[in-house]
N, C-alpha and C positions, 0 to 999 in steps of 0.2 A: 390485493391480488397476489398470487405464491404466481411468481413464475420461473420455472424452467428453462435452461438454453442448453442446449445437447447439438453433438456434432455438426449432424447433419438429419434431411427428412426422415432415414429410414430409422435413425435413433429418436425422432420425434415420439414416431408411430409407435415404435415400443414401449417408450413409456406412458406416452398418453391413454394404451388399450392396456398397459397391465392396471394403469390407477381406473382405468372406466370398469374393464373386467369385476377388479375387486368391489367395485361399487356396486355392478349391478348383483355379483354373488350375495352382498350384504344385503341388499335389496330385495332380493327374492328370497331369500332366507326370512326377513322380517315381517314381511308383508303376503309372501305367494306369488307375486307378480312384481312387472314393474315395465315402465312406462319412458319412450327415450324418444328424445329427436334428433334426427340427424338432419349434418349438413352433406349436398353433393357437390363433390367441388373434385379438383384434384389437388387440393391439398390436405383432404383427409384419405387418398388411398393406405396411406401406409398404417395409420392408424385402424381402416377397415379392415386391411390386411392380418392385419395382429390381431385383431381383436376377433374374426371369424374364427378362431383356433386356440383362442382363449380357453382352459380347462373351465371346468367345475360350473359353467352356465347353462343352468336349464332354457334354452332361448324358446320354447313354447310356451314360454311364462312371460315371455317379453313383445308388449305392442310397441309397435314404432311410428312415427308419423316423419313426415321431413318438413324442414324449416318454413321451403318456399318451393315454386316451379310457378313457371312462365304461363302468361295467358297467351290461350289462341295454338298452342301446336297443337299436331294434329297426334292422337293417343300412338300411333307406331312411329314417333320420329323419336329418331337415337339420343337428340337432345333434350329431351324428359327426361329430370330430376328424377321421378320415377323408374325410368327405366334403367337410370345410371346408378341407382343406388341396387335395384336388382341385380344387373350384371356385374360389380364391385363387390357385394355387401351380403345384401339378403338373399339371394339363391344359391347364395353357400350354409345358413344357418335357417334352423327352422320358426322364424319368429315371425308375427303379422304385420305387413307394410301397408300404411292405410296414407294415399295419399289424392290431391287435388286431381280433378277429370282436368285436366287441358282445355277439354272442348265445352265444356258447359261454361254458361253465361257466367261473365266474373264475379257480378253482385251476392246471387243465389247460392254461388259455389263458395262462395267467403264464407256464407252464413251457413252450409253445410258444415264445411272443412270446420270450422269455429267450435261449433258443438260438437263433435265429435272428439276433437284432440283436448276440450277443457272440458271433457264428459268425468274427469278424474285429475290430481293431481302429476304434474310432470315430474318424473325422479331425478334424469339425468338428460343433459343437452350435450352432444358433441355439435361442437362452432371451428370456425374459423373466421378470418377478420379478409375485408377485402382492400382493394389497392387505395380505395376512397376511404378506407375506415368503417366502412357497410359493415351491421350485424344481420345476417341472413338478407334479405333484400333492401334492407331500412336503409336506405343512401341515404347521405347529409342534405339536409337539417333534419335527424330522426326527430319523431313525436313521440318523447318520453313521458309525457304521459297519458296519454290515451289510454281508453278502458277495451277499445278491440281488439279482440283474439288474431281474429287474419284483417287484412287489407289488402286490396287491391292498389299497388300502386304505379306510378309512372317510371322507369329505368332511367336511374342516371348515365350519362354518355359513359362515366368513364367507369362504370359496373358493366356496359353493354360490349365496350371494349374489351377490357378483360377476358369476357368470355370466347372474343377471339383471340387476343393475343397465348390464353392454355387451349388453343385449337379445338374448341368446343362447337364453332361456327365458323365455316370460310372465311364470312366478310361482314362488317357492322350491319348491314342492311339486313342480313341472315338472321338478326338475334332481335327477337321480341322487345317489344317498346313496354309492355306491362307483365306487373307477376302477382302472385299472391304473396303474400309473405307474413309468418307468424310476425308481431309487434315488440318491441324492446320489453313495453312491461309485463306481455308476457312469458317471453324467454328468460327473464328473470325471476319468475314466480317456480322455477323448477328450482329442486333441491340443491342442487349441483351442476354446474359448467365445467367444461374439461373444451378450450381453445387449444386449435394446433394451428402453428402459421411457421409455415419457411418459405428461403428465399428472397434477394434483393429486392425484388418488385413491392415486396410488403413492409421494405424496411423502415420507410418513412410514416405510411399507418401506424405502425406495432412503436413507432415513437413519440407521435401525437397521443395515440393511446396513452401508452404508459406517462405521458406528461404530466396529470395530476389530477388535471380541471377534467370536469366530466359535462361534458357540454356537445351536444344535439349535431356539432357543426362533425363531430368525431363519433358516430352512433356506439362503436366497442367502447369508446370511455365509459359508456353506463354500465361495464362490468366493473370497476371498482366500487359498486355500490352493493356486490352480491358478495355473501358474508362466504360462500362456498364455490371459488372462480379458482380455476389451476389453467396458467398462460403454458401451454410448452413451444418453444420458439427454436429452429435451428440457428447456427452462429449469423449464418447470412440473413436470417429477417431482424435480428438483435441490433437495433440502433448504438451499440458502443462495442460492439465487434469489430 
C-alpha cells in the first residue's frame, strides 16, 4: 500500500483529489467514461472540495455510485448519504449520482443497487477507514470473501457512534441500526483506491491497518491486498506521529 502523511486535512484533500483528478482525466481519455464510488463522510470534504474544481474533467462522462446509506430514512432527511454527497460534491459538478432509495425494502433494494453499480467495471473508489477499521459499512468481522455486490447489514455500535460523535445525528438512538453497503470484495475489484483519513480518532484504525496481517477482524487491512491502493493520512491519524 503507497501511503502518504501530509500536514493536516486540508493538505490530505489536495493531494488525494489531484492523484483521483489525474485518474479520472486518464480515464476518460482512454475509455470515454468512467465509473467512481464515493464515500460520504466528513472525512472526505476536503478532498470533494478539491476535486469539484479540478481542471481538465469532463464530469458528464462520469457516473458515480456511493459506497453505502442507511436503511429506513426517510428520502428528505439530511442524514442520507445521498443527499450529503449532493450538497458536498455532486451539485457542484455535472456528473450522474445513482444511489440507494432509503425507503424501499432492504432485500429488493440490494439486489437493485447490485446490478446496477456491477452493470460495468469500477475505475476509481474514494474511501476512508472508520474508528472500528470499517471499509464503507463492512464493521468487524468483514466477509472477505463473499460473492455480493451490496448487503444489507447490522451497524456495529461503535460505527453507529461515530456518526454522532462527527455530528451527523444528536444521539445513538437517532442513527439507524442497518445500511446497505458495497462488499470488501467488491470495492476491491475497482482499478484503483485513493483512502483519505485524518485525525486522532482514526489513529488506532489507520495502525491495525497498516499492521501487516490483513484479517476480517480490521476490514481496511483488505486493502493491502489491491495492487493500486494510495493511503493519504494527516500527521494526526498516522500512528508514529
Amino acid at each position: 500500500m503507497n501511503v502518504e502523511v501530509l500536514p493536516d486535512p486540508a493538505a490530505v484533500g489536495a493531494a488525494a483529489a489531484a492523484a483521483a483528478a489525474e485518474s479520472l482525466r486518464r480515464t476518460i481519455q482512454a475509455q470515454g467514461s468512467a465509473r467512481l464510488v464515493l464515500a460520504a463522510a466528513p472525512s472526505q470534504l476536503h478532498t470533494l472540495a478539491a476535486l469539484s474544481v479540478a481542471e481538465g474533467i469532463d464530469w458528464t462522462r462520469v457516473k458515480a455510485f456511493h459506497m453505502d446509506e442507511y436503511v429506513g430514512l426517510p428520502p428528505d432527511s439530511e442524514q442520507r448519504f445521498g443527499r450529503w454527497l449532493r450538497r458536498h460534491f455532486t451539485d457542484r459538478v455535472p456528473l450522474s449520482l445513482i444511489d440507494p432509495d432509503g425507503g424501499a425494502a432492504p432485500d429488493a433494494e440490494a439486489a437493485r443497487y447490485a446490478e446496477l453499480v456491477s452493470a460495468a467495471p469500477i475505475d476509481i473508489v474514494l474511501a476512508g477507514i472508520g474508528v472500528n477499521g470499517h471499509l464503507a459499512f463492512n464493521d468487524p468481522p468483514a466477509d472477505f470473501t463473499t460473492t455480493d455486490v451490496v448487503q444489507v447489514v447490522a451497524l456495529d455500535n461503535a460505527s453507529r457512534t461515530q456518526q454522532v460523535d462527527e455530528g451527523l445525528f444528536p444521539e445513538l438512538a437517532d442513527v439507524p441500526t442497518h445500511a446497505w453497503t458495497l462488499t470488501v470484495p467488491f470495492l476491491l475489484s475497482a482499478r484503483e483506491i485513493f483512502c483519505m483519513v485524518s485525525g486522532p480518532a482514526k489513529r488506532d484504525a489507520v495502525r491495525r491497518t497498516l499492521a501487516g496481517a490483513v484479517d476480517p477482524a480490521v476490514p481496511a487491512s483488505a486493502l493491502h491486498t489491491h495492487p493500486r491502493t494510495r493511503l493519504f493520512l494527516d500527521q494526526e491519524a498516522h500512528p508514529d506521529e
